[in-house]
Each structure stands twice: as C-alpha cells, then as structure tokens.
N, C-alpha and C positions, 0 to 999 in steps of 0.2 A: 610655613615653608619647610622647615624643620620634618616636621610630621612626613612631610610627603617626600622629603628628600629620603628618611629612613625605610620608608616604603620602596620609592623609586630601585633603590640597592638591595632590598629583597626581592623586588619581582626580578631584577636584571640576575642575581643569584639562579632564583630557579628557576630562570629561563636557560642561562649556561648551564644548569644539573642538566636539563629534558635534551637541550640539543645537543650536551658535550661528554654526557657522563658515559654512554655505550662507548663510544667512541677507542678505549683504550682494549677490551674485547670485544670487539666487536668480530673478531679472524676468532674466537673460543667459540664463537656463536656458529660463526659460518664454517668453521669448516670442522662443527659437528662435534669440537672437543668437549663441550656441555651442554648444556641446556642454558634457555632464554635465563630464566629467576636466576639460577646458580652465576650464570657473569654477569649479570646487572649488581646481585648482591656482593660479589667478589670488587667488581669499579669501585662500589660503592663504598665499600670500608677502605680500601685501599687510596680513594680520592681525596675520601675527608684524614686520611692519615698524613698525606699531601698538606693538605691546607694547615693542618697543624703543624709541619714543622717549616712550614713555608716565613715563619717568623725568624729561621735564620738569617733566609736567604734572600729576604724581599724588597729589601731596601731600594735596591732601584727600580724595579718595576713598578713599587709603590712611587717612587719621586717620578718614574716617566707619568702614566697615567692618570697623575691631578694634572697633569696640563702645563707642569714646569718647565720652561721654556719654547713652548708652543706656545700661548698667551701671556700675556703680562702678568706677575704674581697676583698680583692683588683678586685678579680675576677667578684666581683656582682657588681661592677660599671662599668665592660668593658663593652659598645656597642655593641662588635662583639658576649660576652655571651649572653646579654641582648634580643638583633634579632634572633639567634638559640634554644634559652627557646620557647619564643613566638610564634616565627614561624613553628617551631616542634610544640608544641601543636594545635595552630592554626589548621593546616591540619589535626594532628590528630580529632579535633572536627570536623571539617568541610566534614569530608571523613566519616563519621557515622551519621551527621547528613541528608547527602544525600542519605542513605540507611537507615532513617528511627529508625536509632538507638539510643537509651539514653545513654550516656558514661558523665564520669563526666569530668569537665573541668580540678578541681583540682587533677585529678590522671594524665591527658594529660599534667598541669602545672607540675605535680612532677617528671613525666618520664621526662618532658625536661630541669630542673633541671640537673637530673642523667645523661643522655646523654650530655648536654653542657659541665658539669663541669667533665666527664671523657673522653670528647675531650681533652679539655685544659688542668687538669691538674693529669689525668690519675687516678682520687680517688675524692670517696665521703665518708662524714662521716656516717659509717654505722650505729652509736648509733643515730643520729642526726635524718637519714632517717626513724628506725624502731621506736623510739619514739613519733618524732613530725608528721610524715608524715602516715605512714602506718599502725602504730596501729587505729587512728582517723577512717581511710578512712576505714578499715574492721569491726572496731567493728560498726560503724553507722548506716548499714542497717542492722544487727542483731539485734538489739537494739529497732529499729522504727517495723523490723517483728514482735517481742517480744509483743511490748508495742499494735499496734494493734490490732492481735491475742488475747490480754488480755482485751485491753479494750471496744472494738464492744459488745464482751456477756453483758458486765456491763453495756453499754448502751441500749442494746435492753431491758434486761431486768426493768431497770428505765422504757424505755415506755411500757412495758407492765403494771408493779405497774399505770403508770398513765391512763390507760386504753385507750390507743393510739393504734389504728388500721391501717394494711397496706390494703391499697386497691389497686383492677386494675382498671384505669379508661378509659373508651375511649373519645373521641376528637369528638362530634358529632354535623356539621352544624358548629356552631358561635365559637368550639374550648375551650368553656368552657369544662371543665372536667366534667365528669359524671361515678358516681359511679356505679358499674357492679359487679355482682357476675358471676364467673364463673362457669360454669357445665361440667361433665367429657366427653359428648360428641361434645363438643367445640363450645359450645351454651352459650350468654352472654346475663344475663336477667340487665333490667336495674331497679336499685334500687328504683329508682323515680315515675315510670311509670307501670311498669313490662313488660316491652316488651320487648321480646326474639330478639337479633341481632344473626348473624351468624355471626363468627369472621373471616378472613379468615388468616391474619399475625399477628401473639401476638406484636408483633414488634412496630406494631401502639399502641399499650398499653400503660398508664403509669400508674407507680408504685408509688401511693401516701398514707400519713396520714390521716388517721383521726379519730381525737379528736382534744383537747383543752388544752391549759398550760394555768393558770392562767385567765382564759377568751376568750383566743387569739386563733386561728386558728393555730395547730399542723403543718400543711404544712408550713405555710407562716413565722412561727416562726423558721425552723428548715433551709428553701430556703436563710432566712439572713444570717442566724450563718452560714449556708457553704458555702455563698459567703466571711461573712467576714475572716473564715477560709484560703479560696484561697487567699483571699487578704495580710494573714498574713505569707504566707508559701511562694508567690511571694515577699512579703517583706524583710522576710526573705534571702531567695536568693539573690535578690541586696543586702543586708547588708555584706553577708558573699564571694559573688564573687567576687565586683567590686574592693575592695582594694587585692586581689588576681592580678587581671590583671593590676591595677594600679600600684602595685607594680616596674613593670617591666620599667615603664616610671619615678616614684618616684626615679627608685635606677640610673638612668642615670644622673648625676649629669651636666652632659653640656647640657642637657635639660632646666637646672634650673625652672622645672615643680612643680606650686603648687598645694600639695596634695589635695586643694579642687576643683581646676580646675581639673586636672587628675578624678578625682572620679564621676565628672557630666560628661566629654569627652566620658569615660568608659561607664558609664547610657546611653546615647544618642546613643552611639554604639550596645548597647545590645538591645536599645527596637528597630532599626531597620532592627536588625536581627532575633528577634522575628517576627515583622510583615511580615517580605516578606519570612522567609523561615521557620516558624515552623508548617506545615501542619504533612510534612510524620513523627513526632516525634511525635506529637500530637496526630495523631491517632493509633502509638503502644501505649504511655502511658494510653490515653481515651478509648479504644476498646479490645486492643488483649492479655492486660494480666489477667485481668478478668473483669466478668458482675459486676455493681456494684449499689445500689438503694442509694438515698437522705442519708441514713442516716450513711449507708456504708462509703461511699465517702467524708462525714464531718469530721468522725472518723478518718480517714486517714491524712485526710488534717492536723486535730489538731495537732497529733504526729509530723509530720512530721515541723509543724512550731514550734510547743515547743522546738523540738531536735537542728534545724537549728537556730532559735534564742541563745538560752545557747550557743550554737559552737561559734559563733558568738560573745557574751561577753567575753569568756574565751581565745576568743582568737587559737580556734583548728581548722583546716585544712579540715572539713569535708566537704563529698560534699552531697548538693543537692537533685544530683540524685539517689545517695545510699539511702539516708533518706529513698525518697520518692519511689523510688521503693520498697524497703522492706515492706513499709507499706501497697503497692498495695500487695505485694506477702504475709502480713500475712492477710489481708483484703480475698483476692482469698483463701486463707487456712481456715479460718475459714467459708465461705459462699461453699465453695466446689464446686467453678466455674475457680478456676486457671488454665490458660493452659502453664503447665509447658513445654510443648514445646519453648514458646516465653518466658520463664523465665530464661531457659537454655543460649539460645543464649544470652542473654540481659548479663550475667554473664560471659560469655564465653568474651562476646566483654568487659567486664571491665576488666579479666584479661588481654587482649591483648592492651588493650590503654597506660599501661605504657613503655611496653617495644616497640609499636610503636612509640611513643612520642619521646622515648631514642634516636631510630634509625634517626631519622627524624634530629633529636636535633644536633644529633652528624653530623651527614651529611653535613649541616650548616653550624654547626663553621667551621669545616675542610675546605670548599668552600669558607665563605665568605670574 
C-alpha cells in the first residue's frame, strides 16, 4: 500500500506539471513575446524554484489538504485514504489534460478529499468543505476577471499619457522588426523607406510599442516586466501546489517523509510533467480563449501572480487555474476578442472535475 501510495503522488505530481505548468506563460506564448520551448523552459525553472521555497510558507495548505478537519484524524493518516485522494485526482488531471483542457488540480484534490472520506466513513464536514475549500476555489477567478477587466484600461491609458504607441511591424530579411502603417486596402507602407509591401497574412505581423520610458526603449522594457511577470505567476503556483500534493505523502506517517524532501520530490515531478506533456494545454490557454498583444498579457500575468502569491501566505486553497483563467476571460472581455465558446466548455469541465474526482476517489478506497 505503501509502494502505491508513493506512486499515486508521483503520477498526481506530473499530472499537475502537464496540465498546470504553461499556465503561468501562457500570454509570452500567445501573444508572441517567445517562443513555445523558451516559456515552457522559463515555468519550468521558475515553478520548481516555487516549490522549493514553498517550505516556508506551506504549513497550512499542507494541514488543509491531508483532510484535517474534513474527516476525522485518524482517517488522514490511513494509507488506503491517502492512495484514493491522490489517485482519484490524479486521473482526474491527467484525463483533461490529454484533451487539452485547464482543470485545477486543487478542485480534483478536494473532490477526492469528498469521495475518499464518504467511502470510508460515510460524511464530510460540510462547514469545513464550504468555508475552507469552496468558497476560495469560486470566488478566485471572479476576483482576478474583476481585477483585470479593471486594470488593462488604467494601464493603457498610463501609456497613452506617456505617449507610447502600438504599432504593426513586419519581420523583413534579417527579422529585425520594421515599422509599417497600414492602409484600408491591405497595402503596408514602410515607415523607414516608404515602400508599399502587399501583405498577404496579418498573422505574420507583430504588434509592437513605440516610445520610451525614462530613456529606455517602451518594447524591451515592457518584454522584461512580462517575462518577469510569468516568472512570478509560475512561481507562484509551485509555492501554492507543491505543499497541496505533498501533503498527501507528509500525512503518511510510516513514510516518515521529510517535509523538505517531499516538496523538492513534488518539484521534480511537476517540472517533468510540464516538459513532456504540456503542449495540448498550452495551446487552449496561449491561443483559443483570446487574441492577446504585450501588454494585454502582462496585465494578466500580474493579477494573477498578486492573487496566487497572498492565497499562498494566507494559507487558502486556491487554484492557479481559476486565477488565471479569469484573468484571460476578463483580459478577452475588455479587448472584445473572447471566444466564449472555449470559455464555456473550460467552466463546464471545472464544474465537472469535483465530482469526477469524488467518483474516482471513492472507487478506490472501496477496491484497494
């Protein structure tokens, strides 16, 4: 039981890498500021740098997460709960992120919570669940849609007062950028030159600044802040998941599993499930729930690492993937490029990951 419970908390590991590790650049992807490998590998360092200092900070999301006062104690040390938590949610991550889908890890750990613990011992505490667990997880991405929504106008308009301009550039020869004004019959004169190109896919286009902050070049000042942004929102996330899933090996007590060993084991699990399967997640988060340009995409980023860090101190249950989809979803609201189509579904499959999780959960215990 042992053996498989250590397993259980690996697969559940790199099942959160595959469907949560893009997640923090996912707006460097989409909206062109790198390439795929360069923000996968950027999460990646930046997630597990997360997970390691997350042994400050983890103490309670480590005591939520064995199931302390949702079950009876004695329960959140059993083995036989501890592999039916895990391995329920496991598949539940692992079964959405092979369709491509965002689900959070920590709604798939709390359904299998609820399911393990009303296998065994037929009841969970319902103030316990709606307080600690469920309030966090809904009001999150309302919160980050909010705060988005709000704050992109107050930032575009700062770059206007600074007299910071968007342009389209094309990639001509050597790949340097070159400024282009566009004309309504889809003729691109070049700023430099004056030579009229024929365009024939805007696609090839990018969507750049220009002006100057302080002396400094408007683009290359705004390309760091939203890298360090991603860097802080994948930081983020190992801070607030890795003592989530460590949890589950901390509360196994014939483990005798040190909680800073467990929290880098976690790390190491997450970033190589990140690397080998976060493509199809990657491209609904970066692609298909809206267009999004440099500055768009910073904005997001920030919220969403502000919200996910505090969760984090405080010690609350929130996920990730709520944050940060909300923030794509108020980002796509305010630019009026959302395709509420893929925002539907994406919400559809979050209601559904608790109570598959449950099912999973319960199945489990009963078998193993």
């Amino acid at each position: 039981m042992i053996a498989w419970l250590v397993f259980a908390v690996a697969f559940l590991a790199y099942a959160n890498g595959a469907n949560d590790n893009f997640k923090g650049v996912a707006t460097l992807f989409g909206s062109r500021t790198t390439d795929y490998r360069k923000a996968l590998w950027w999460a990646t360092l930046t997630t597990f740098a997360g997970s390691c200092v997350a042994l400050a900070l983890s103490g309670g999301l480590v005591k939520a997460f064995s199931g302390q006062g949702l079950v009876p104690d004695l329960l959140t040390h059993d083995p036989q709960f501890l592999l039916a938590v895990g391995l329920g949610a496991a598949l539940t991550v692992m079964l959405a992120t092979t369709t491509g889908v965002p689900i959070s890890t920590t709604h798939a750990l709390t359904g299998g919570l609820v399911g393990a613990g009303l296998a065994a011992v037929g009841t969970v505490s319902a103030d316990k669940l709606g307080q600690s667990f469920f309030m966090p997880l809904a009001v999150s991405p309302l919160v980050s849609f909010a705060a988005t929504a709000l704050l992109y106008p107050v930032f575009r308009l700062a770059r206007l007062r600074l007299g910071i301009e968007r342009q389209m550039c094309l990639c001509v020869d050597s790949g340097v950028p070159q400024p282009v004004m566009m004309q309504p019959n889809g003729v691109a004169v070049l700023r430099s030159t004056g030579l009229s190109l024929s365009v024939g896919q805007l696609s090839a286009c990018a969507d750049r600044y220009q002006g100057h902050v302080l002396g400094i070049d408007s683009q290359w000042v705004l390309d760091r802040l939203h890298f360090l942004s991603a860097g802080a929102v994948s930081f983020a996330r190992g801070l607030n998941d890795t003592p989530k899933i460590a949890a589950l090996l901390i509360a196994a007590r014939a483990l005798h599993v040190p909680l800073s060993a467990g929290l880098v084991a976690i790390g190491l699990a997450m970033a190589v499930g990140g690397l080998l399967n976060a493509r199809r997640v990657a491209m609904t988060m970066s692609e298909r729930i809206t267009t999004m340009n440099h500055g768009q995409g910073f904005t997001a980023n920030l919220v969403t690492a502000a919200l996910v860090t505090l969760a984090s101190q405080w010690g609350l249950p929130v996920s990730t993937t709520h944050v940060s989809c909300g923030s794509l979803f108020g980002l796509g609201t305010v630019n009026r490029s959302a395709r509420w189509g893929v925002i539907r579904n994406i919400v559809l499959s979050w209601l559904v990951t608790l109570p598959l999780a449950a099912l999973c959960a319960a199945a489990i215990y009963r078998f193993a």
